[in-house]
C-alpha positions in Angstrom: -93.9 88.9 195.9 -97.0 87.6 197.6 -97.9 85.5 194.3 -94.8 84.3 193.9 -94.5 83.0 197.0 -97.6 81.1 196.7 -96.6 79.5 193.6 -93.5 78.3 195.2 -95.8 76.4 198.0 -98.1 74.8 195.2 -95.0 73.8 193.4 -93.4 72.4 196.4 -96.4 70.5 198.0 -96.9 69.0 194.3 -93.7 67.7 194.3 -94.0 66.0 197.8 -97.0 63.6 196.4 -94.8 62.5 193.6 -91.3 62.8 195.0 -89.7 61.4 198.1 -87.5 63.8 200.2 -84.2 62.7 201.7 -84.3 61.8 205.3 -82.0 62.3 207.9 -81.4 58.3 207.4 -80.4 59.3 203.9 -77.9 62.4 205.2 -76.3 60.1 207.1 -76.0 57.1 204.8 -74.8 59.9 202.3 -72.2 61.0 204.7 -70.9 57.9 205.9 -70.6 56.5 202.2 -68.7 59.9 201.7 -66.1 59.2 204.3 -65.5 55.2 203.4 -64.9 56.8 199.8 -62.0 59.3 201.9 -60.6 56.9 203.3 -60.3 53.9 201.0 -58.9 56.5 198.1 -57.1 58.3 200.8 -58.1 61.4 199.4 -57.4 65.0 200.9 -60.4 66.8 202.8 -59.8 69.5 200.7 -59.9 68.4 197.5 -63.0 66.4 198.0 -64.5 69.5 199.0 -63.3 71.6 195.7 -64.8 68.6 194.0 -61.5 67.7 192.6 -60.4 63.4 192.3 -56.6 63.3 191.7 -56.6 67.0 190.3 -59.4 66.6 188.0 -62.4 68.7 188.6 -65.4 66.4 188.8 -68.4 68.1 190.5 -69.0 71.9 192.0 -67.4 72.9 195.5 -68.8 72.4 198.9 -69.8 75.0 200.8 -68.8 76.0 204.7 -72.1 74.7 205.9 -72.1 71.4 203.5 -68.8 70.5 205.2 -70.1 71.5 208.3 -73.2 69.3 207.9 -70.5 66.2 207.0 -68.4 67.0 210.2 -72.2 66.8 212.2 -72.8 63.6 210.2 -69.6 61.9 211.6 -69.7 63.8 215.5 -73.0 62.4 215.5 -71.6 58.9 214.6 -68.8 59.5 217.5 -66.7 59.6 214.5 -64.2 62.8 215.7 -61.6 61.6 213.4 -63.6 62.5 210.4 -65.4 65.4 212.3 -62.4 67.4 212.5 -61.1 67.1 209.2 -64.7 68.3 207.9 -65.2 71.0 210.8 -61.8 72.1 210.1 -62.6 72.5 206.6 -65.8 74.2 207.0 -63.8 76.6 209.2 -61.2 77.8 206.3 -64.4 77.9 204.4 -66.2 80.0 206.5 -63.5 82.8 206.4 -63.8 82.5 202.8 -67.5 82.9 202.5 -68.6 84.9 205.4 -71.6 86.5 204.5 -72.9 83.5 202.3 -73.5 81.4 205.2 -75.7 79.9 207.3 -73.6 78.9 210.2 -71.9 80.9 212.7 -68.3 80.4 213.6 -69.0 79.4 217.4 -71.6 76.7 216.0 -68.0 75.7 214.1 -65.5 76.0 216.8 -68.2 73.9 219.2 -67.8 70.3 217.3 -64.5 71.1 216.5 -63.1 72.3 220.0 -64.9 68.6 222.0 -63.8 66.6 218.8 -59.9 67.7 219.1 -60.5 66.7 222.6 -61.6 63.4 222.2 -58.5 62.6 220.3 -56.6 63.8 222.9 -55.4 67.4 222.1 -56.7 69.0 224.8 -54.5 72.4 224.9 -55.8 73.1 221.1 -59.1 71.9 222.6 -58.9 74.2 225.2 -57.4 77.0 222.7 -60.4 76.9 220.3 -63.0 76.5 223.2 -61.4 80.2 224.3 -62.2 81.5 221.3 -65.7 80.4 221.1 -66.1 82.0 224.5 -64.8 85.4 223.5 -67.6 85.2 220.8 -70.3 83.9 222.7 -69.4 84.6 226.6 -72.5 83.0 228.1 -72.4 79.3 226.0 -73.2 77.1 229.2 -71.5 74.0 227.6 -68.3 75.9 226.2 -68.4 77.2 230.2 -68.2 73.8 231.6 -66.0 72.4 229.1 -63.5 75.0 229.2 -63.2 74.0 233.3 -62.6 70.7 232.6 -60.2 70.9 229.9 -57.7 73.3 232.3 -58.1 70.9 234.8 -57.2 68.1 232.9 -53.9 70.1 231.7 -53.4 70.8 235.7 -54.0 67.4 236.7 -51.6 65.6 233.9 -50.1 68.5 231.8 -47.4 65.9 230.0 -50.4 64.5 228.6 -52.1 67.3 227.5 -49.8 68.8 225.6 -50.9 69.0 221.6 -50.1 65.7 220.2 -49.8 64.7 216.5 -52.9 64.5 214.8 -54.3 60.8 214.0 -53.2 60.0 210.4 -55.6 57.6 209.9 -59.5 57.0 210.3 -60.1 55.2 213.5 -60.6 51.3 213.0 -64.4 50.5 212.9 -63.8 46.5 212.3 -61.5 44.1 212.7 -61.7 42.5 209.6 -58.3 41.8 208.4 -58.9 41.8 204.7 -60.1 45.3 204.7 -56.8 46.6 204.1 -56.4 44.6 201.1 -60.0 45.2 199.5 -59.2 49.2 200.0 -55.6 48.7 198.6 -57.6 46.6 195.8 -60.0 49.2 195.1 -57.1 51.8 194.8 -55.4 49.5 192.4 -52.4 49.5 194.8 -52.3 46.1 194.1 -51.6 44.2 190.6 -50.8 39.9 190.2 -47.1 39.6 189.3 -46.5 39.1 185.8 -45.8 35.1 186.5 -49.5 35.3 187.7 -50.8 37.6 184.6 -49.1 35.0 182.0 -50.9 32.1 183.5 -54.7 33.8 183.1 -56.7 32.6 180.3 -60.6 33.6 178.9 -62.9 31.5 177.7 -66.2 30.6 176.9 -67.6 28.1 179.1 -71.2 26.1 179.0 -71.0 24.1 182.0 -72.9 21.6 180.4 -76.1 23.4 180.9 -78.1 23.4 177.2 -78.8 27.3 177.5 -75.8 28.4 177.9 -74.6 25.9 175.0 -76.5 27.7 172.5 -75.4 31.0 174.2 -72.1 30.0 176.2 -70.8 32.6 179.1 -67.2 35.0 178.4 -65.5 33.8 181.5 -62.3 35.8 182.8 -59.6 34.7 185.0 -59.0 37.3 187.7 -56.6 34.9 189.8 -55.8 31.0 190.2 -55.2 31.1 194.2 -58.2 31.0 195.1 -59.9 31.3 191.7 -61.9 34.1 190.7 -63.5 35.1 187.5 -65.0 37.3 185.5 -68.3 36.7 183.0 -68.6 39.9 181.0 -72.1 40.5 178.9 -74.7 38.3 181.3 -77.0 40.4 181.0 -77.3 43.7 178.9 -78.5 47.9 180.0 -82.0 46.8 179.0 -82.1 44.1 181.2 -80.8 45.8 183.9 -83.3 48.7 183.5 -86.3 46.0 183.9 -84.3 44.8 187.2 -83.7 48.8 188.5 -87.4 49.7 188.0 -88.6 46.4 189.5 -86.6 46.8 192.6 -86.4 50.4 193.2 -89.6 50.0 195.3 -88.5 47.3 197.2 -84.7 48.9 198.0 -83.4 48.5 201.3 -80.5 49.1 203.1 -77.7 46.5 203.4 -74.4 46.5 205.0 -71.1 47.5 203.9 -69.8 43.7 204.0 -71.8 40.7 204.0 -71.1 37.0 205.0 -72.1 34.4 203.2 -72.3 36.7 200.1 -73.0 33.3 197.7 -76.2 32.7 199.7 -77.1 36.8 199.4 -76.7 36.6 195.9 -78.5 33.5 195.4 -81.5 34.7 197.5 -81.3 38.2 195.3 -81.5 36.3 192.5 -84.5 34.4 193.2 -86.1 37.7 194.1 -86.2 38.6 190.7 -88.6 36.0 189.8 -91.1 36.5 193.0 -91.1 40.0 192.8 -92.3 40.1 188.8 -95.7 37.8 190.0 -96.0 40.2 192.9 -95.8 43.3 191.0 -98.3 42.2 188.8 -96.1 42.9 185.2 -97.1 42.6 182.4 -96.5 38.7 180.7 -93.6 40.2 178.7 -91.9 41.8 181.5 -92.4 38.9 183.5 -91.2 36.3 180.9 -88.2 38.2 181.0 -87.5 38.0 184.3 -88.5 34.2 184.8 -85.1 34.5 181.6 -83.0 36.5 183.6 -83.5 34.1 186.8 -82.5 30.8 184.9 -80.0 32.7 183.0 -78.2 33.6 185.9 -79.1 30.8 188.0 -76.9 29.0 185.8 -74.1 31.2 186.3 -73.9 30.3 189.8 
């Protein structure tokens, strides 16, 4: 036992020069990404957790203490809407599992009992708070919590009476084409057929004499505003060379950007610094320099 032990240190502490752990940046990111997904494909809590996408099974179920960890992810965040469909969930799954757990039930009803609170269902609040205390009698915070949720019922009790649960992840922007791009990325929304009849594809050169001997496969996605498609710019190898180039140099960006023809302009360009900076090889750099007038003339 002793040796095998050992062996599993060696292993580990050899895989921490080569391999870089998650952080709790990463969880987070992971988590958040997770919930936009939720709640742009409306998709049920639990479902996603069986690993199921429109009753097709796409990945292995989540345990009591992985949803529990997503429901810290969002209370964390001061994201109770999200917290108490994932502590709620970790809860059914903690009946279910019991003694395959790390969590303990109180650790449960604690995020879930303050989250319900905060959006503003203070008996059930107040209800699950109870329970926690029966398990753990001394929790100071439960204590104090449990006082001020009875005197909040006693000071207004027609507004503390269990209200409807939110049906809808609060609003974290106010960016009114949100609706639309999660409506879009549901296809919940299609161009009439007048629209679809008047779409063409072509191949265009735009009078630049690269793309004349290889001209670009443009696709009309809509006329008002215009947007298009170009399919085949650039091919898996290419994209390979541009993945293990930048993977080094990945950052985080945010969800939506302004000025995204600037962004991509400026990313573009990158491709050509970083191959000098890298120090590549004259092949792998000759390809780049390609790739950046190739796609330079795209824009």
């Amino acid at each position: 036992m002793l040796d095998f032990a050992q062996e599993v240190r060696q292993n580990m502490s050899q895989y921490r020069e080569v391999l870089k752990f998650p952080t709790d940046e990463d969880l987070n990111g992971a988590a958040v990404a997770l919930m936009r997904l939720q709640d742009t494909y409306k998709l049920d809590t639990a479902s996603v957790a069986r690993g199921q996408l429109n009753g097709v099974q796409y990945s292995t179920q989540l345990s009591a203490d992985d949803c529990f960890e997503l429901g810290r992810q969002s209370y964390n965040n001061q994201d109770f809407y999200h917290t108490v469909l994932w502590m709620s969930e970790s809860l059914k799954r903690h009946e279910q599992e019991k003694n395959r757990t790390n969590i303990e039930r109180w650790e449960i009803l604690e995020y879930l009992a303050y989250s319900t609170y905060m959006q503003g269902n203070v008996r059930s609040a107040l209800q699950m708070t109870d329970e926690l205390l029966t398990i753990v009698p001394t929790h100071q915070r439960a204590l104090g919590n449990r006082a001020f949720y009875q005197a909040a019922i006693e000071k207004a009790p027609g507004t503390a009476e269990t209200v409807q649960p939110q049906t809808a992840a609060p609003v974290v922007d106010d960016l009114p084409e949100r609706e639309v791009y999660e409506m879009l990325c549901r296809n919940a929304l299609s161009p009439s057929p007048q629209v679809l009849a008047q779409l063409k594809c072509r191949y265009v050169h735009k009078n630049e004499p690269f793309l004349r001997i290889a001209p670009l496969k443009e696709e009309e996605a809509y006329l008002e505003p215009r947007i298009v498609l170009y399919r085949d710019v650039i091919y898996d190898g290419e994209i390979e060379i541009i993945k293990k180039m930048a993977s080094p140099r990945a950052r985080r960006t945010p969800v939506c950007q302004d000025k995204a023809r600037q962004d991509l302009s400026r990313s573009v360009t990158v491709i050509h610094i970083v191959a000098y900076e890298a120090g590549h090889t004259d092949a792998v750099t000759n390809q780049c320099v390609l790739l950046h007038k190739q796609l330079c003339e795209v824009l």
